[in-house]
C-alpha positions as CSV (number, residue, x, y, z in Angstrom):
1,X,48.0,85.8,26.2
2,X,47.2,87.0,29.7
3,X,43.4,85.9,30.2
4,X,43.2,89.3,32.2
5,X,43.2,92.8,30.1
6,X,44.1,96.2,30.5
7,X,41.6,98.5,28.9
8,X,43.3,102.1,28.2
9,X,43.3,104.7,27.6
10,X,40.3,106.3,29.6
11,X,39.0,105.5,33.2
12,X,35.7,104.2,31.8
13,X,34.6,101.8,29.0
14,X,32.8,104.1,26.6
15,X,31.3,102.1,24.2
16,X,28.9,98.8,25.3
17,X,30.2,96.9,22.3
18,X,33.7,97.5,22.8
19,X,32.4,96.2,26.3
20,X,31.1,92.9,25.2
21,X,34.1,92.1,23.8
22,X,36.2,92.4,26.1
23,X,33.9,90.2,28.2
24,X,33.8,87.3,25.3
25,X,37.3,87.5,25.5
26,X,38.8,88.1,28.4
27,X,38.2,86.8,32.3
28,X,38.5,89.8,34.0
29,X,39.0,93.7,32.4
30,X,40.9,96.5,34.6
31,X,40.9,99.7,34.2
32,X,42.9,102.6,36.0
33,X,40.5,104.4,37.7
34,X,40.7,107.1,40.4
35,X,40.0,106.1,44.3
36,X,36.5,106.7,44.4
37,X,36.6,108.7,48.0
38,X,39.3,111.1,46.7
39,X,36.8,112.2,44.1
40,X,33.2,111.1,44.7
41,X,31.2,108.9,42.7
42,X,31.8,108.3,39.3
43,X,28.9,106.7,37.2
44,X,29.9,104.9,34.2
45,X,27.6,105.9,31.3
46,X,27.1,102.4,30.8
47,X,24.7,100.9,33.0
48,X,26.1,97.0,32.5
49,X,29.2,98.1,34.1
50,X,27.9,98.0,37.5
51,X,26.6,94.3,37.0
52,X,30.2,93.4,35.3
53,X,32.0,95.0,38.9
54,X,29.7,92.8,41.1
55,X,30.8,89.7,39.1
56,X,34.1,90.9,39.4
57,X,34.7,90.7,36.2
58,X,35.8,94.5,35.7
59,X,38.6,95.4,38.2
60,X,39.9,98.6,39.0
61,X,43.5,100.2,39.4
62,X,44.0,103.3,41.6
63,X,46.6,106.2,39.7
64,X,48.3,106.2,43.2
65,X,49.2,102.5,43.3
66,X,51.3,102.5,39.6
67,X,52.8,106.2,40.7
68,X,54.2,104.9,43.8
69,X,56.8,103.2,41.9
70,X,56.6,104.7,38.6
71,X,56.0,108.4,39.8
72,X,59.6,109.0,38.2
73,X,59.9,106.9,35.0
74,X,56.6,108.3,33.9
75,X,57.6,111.7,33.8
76,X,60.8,111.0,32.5
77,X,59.2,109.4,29.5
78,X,56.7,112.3,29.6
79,X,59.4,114.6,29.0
80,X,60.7,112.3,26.4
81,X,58.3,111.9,24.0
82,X,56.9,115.7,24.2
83,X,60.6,116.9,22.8
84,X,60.5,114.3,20.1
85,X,59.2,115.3,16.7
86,X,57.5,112.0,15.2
87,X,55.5,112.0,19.1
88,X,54.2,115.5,18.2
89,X,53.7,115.1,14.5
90,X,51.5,111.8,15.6
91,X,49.5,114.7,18.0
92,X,48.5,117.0,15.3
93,X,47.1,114.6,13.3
94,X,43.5,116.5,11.5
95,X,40.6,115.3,13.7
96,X,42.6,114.6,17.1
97,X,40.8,117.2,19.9
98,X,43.3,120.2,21.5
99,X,42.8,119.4,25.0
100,X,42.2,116.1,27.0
101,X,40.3,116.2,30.7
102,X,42.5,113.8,33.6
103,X,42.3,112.9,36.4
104,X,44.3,115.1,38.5
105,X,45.2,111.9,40.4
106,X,47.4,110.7,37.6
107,X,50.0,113.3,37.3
108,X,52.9,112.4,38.5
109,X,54.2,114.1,41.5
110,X,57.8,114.7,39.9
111,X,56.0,116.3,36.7
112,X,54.2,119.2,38.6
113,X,57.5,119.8,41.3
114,X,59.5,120.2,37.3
115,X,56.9,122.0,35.5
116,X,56.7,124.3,38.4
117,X,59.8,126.3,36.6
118,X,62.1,124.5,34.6
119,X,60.1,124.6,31.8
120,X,58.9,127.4,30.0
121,X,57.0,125.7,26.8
122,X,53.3,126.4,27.5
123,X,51.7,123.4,26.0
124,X,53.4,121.6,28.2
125,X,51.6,123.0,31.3
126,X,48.6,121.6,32.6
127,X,45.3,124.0,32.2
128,X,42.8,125.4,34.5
129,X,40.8,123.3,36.9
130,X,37.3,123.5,35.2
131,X,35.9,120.1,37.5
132,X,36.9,119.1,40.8
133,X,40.1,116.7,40.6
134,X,40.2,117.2,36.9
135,X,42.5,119.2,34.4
136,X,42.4,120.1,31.2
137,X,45.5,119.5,29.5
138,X,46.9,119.9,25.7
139,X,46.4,116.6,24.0
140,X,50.2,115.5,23.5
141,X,50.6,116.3,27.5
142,X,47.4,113.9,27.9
143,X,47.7,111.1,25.7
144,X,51.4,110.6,26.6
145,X,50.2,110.4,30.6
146,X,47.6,107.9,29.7
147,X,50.0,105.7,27.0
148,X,53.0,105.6,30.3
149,X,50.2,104.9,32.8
150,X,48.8,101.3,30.6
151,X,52.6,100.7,30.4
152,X,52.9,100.7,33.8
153,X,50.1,99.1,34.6
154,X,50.5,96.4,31.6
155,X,54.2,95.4,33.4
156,X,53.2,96.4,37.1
157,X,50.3,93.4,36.9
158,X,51.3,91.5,33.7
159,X,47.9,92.6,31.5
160,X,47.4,92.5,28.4
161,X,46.7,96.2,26.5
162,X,43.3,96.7,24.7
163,X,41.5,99.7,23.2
164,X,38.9,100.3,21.3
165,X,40.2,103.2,19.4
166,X,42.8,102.7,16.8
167,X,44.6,106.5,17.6
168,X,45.7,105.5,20.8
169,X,47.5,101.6,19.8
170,X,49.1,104.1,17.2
171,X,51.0,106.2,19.9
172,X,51.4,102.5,22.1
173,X,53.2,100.7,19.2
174,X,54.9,104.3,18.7
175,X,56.9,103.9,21.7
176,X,58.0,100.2,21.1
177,X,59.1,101.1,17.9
178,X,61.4,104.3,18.9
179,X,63.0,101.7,21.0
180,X,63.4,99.3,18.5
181,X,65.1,102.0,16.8
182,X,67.8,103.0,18.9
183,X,71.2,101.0,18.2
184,X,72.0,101.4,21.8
185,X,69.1,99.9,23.1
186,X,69.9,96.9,20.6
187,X,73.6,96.7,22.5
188,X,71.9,96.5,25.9
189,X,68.7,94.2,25.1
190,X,71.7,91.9,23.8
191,X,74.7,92.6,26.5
192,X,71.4,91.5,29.0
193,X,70.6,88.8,26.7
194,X,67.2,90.1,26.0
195,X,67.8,89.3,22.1
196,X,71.0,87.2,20.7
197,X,72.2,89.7,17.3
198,X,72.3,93.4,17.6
199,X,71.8,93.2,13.7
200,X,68.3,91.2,14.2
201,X,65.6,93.6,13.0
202,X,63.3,94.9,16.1
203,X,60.0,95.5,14.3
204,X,56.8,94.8,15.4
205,X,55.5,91.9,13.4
206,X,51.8,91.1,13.0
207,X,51.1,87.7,13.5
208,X,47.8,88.0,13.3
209,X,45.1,89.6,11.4
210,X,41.7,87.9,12.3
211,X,38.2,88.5,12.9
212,X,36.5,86.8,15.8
213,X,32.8,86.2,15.9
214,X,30.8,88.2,18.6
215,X,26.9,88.5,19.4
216,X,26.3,92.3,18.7
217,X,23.2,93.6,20.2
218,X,23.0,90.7,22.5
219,X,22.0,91.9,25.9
220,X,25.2,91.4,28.3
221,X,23.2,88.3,30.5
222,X,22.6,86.7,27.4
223,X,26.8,87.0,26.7
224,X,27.5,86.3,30.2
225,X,25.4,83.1,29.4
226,X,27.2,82.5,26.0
227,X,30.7,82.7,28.0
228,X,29.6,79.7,30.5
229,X,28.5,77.8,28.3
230,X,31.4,78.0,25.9
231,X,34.1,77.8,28.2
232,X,36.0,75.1,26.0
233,X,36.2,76.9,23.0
234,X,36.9,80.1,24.6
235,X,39.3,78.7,27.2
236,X,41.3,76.8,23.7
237,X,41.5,80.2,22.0
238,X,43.6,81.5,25.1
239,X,45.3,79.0,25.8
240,X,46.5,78.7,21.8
241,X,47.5,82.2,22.6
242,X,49.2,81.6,25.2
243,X,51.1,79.2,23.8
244,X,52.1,81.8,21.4
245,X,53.4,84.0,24.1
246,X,55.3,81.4,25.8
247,X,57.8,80.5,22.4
248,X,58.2,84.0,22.4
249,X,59.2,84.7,25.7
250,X,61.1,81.8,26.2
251,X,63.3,82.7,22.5
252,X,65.6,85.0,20.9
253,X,64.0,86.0,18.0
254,X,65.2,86.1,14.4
255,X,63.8,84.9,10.7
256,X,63.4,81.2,11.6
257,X,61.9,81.7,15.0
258,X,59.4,84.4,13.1
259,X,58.5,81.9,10.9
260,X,57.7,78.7,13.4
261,X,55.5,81.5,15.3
262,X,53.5,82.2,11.8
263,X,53.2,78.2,12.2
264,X,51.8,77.7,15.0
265,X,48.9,80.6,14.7
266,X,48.2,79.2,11.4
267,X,48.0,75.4,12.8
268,X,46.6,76.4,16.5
269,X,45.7,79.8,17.1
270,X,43.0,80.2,13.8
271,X,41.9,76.5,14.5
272,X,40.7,77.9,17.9
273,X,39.3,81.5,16.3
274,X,37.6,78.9,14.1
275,X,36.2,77.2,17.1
276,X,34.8,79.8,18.5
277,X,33.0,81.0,15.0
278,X,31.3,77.5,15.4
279,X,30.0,78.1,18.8
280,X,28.3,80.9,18.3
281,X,27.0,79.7,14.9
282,X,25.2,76.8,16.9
283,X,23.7,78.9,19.4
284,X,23.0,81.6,16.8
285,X,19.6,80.1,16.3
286,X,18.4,79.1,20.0
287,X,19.1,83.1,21.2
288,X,17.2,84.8,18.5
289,X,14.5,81.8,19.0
290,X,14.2,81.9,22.8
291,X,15.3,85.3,23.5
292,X,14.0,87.2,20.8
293,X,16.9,90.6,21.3
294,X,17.9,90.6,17.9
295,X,21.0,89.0,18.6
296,X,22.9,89.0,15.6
297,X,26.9,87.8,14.4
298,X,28.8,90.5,13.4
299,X,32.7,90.1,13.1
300,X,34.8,91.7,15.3
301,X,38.7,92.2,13.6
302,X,41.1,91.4,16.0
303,X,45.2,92.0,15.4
304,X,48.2,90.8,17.5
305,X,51.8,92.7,16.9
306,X,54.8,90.6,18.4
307,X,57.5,93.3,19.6
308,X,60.6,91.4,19.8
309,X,63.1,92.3,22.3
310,X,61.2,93.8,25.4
311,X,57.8,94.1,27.3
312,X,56.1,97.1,28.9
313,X,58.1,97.7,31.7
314,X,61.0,98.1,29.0
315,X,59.7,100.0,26.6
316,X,58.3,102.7,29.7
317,X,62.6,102.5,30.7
318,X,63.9,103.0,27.1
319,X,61.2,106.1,26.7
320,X,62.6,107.5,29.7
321,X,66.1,107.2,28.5
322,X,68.8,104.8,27.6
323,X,70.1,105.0,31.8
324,X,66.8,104.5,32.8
325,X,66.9,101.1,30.7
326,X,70.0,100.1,32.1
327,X,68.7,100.9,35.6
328,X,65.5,98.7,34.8
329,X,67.9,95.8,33.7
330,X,70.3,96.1,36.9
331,X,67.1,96.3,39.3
332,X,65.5,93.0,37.5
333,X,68.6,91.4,37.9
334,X,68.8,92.2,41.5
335,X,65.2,90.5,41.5
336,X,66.2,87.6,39.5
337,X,63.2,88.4,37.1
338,X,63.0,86.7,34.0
339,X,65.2,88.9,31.1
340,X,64.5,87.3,27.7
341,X,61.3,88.5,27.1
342,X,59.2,90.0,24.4
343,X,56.3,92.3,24.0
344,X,52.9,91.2,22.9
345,X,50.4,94.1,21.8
346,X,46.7,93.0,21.4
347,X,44.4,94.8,20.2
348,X,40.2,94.8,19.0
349,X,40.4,96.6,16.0
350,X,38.0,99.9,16.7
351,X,35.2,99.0,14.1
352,X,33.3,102.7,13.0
353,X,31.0,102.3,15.7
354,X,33.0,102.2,18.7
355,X,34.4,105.2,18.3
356,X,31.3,107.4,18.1
């Protein structure tokens, strides 16, 4: 597990306990955010934000930095996924909103020189400016801009995805399963030796279904102080899942190799989950003592999905066409970037609350 995270799919961290646990969990949190002189100041309606970006914990990502190489691919799997049925159907689920405000700064360049006249489907053009660099645009236009742009970001600086909303992981593990689909893309991933049987099946597997421990309603010093002081059993439950990452770069995967990866979360990965349950149970009692917040334990679910046979970078190609794989492939090549590699989706469950 990458010990830095991606937050997506919005350019602000919306909910404080969402927030803290991210911070529990990860060293450092980035989110793509827009360059703050090309659109004035942006205050976060979180005030604990501000003291997380002078620790440097929360990091942020300029739109301009991922389109300058991913302008093309982007829009390409924009295109993609608004003329495929199952992408829509997911959009008009009952309770989803009609319209979505961006950033103007992460449209793509190539997107508004094509949607100046090629295409004629209106919900497919952006809406009228109502806020200086923002647009209003329908929800499948926005959700599949903000899914490409944590791809990109996920394989430009090797983070690891997390939301707090359960809607948007849906459309994620969408697109890695539409690959996982395609027969072709099984004939390439394995002509590029990215899996060993083009008869292996691609689905996502769950290898974990957990719930870690975290100090809701603690203030976020008194979390910050929890985190030094329980580096060891915080630094053991990455590194357990990094370990877990490692086998399944470094292997092709099929039924046996699914199984020793079930073996090791059972006999490393909840050990560690465990260790951290016993941390905060031993300081339970000294912050509700000393600090008197009302720091209490509630459990925070936690599920990791394996996606065997490609990681972000891939999945962003493969959405953008089976050519646009191949060109991926021959350009990593050229690089003499690692090949066999596989997915790894992480994700905080969104409990009720963090989605109000």
């Amino acid at each position: 597990m990458s010990t830095e995270a991606l937050y997506y799919p919005y350019t602000t961290i919306r909910s404080l306990d969402s927030l803290k646990a991210m911070v529990l969990y990860f060293d450092s949190i980035h989110i793509i955010h827009p360059d703050i002189i090309s659109i004035g100041d942006t205050k976060s309606i979180l005030p604990e934000v501000s003291i997380l970006e002078k620790e440097k914990i929360i990091k942020y990502i300029p739109p301009a930095v991922l389109l300058h190489d991913y302008d093309a691919v982007i829009t390409k799997s924009m295109i993609n996924d608004l003329v495929e049925p199952d992408f829509i159907k997911l959009c008009r689920k009952k309770g989803l909103p009609s319209f979505l405000e961006i950033y103007a700064e992460k449209i793509p360049r190539l997107w508004i020189m094509q949607f100046s006249g090629r295409y004629t489907n209106r919900r497919m053009f952006m809406r009228e400016y109502f806020r200086p660099g923002i647009v209003r645009l329908p929800f499948e236009v926005g959700e599949t801009l903000m899914i490409n742009h944590a791809l990109s970001a996920c394989a430009q600086f090797s983070l690891t995805p997390i939301t707090d909303h359960i809607i948007h992981h849906t459309f994620l593990m969408h697109k890695f399963r539409k690959m996982q689909r395609a027969s072709l893309v099984k004939k390439i991933l394995a002509d590029y030796g990215f899996i060993k049987d083009i008869r292996i099946d691609l689905a996502s597997v769950e290898i974990i279904s957990e719930t870690l421990p975290m100090l809701y309603k603690a203030k976020l010093a008194d979390l910050l102080e929890f985190r030094d002081q329980n580096k060891d059993a915080l630094v053991k439950f990455k590194v357990e899942m990094g370990k877990v990452i490692t086998e399944v770069e470094g292997n092709f995967w099929d039924e046996d190799f699914h199984k020793k990866v079930i073996d090791i979360v059972d006999s490393r990965v909840k050990p560690a989950i465990q260790g951290i349950k016993d941390s905060v149970d031993s300081v339970r009692d000294r912050f509700l003592r000393i600090l008197r917040r009302g720091a209490v334990i509630s459990p925070l679910p936690i599920v990791a999905n394996v996606v065997p046979g490609c990681n972000p970078a891939i999945a962003l190609a493969v959405a953008a066409g089976i050519l646009a794989l191949d060109e991926y492939v021959e350009s990593s090549i050229k690089k003499e970037a690692i090949l066999k590699k596989n997915g790894f989706a992480y994700l905080f469950k969104a409990q009720k609350r963090f989605s109000q």
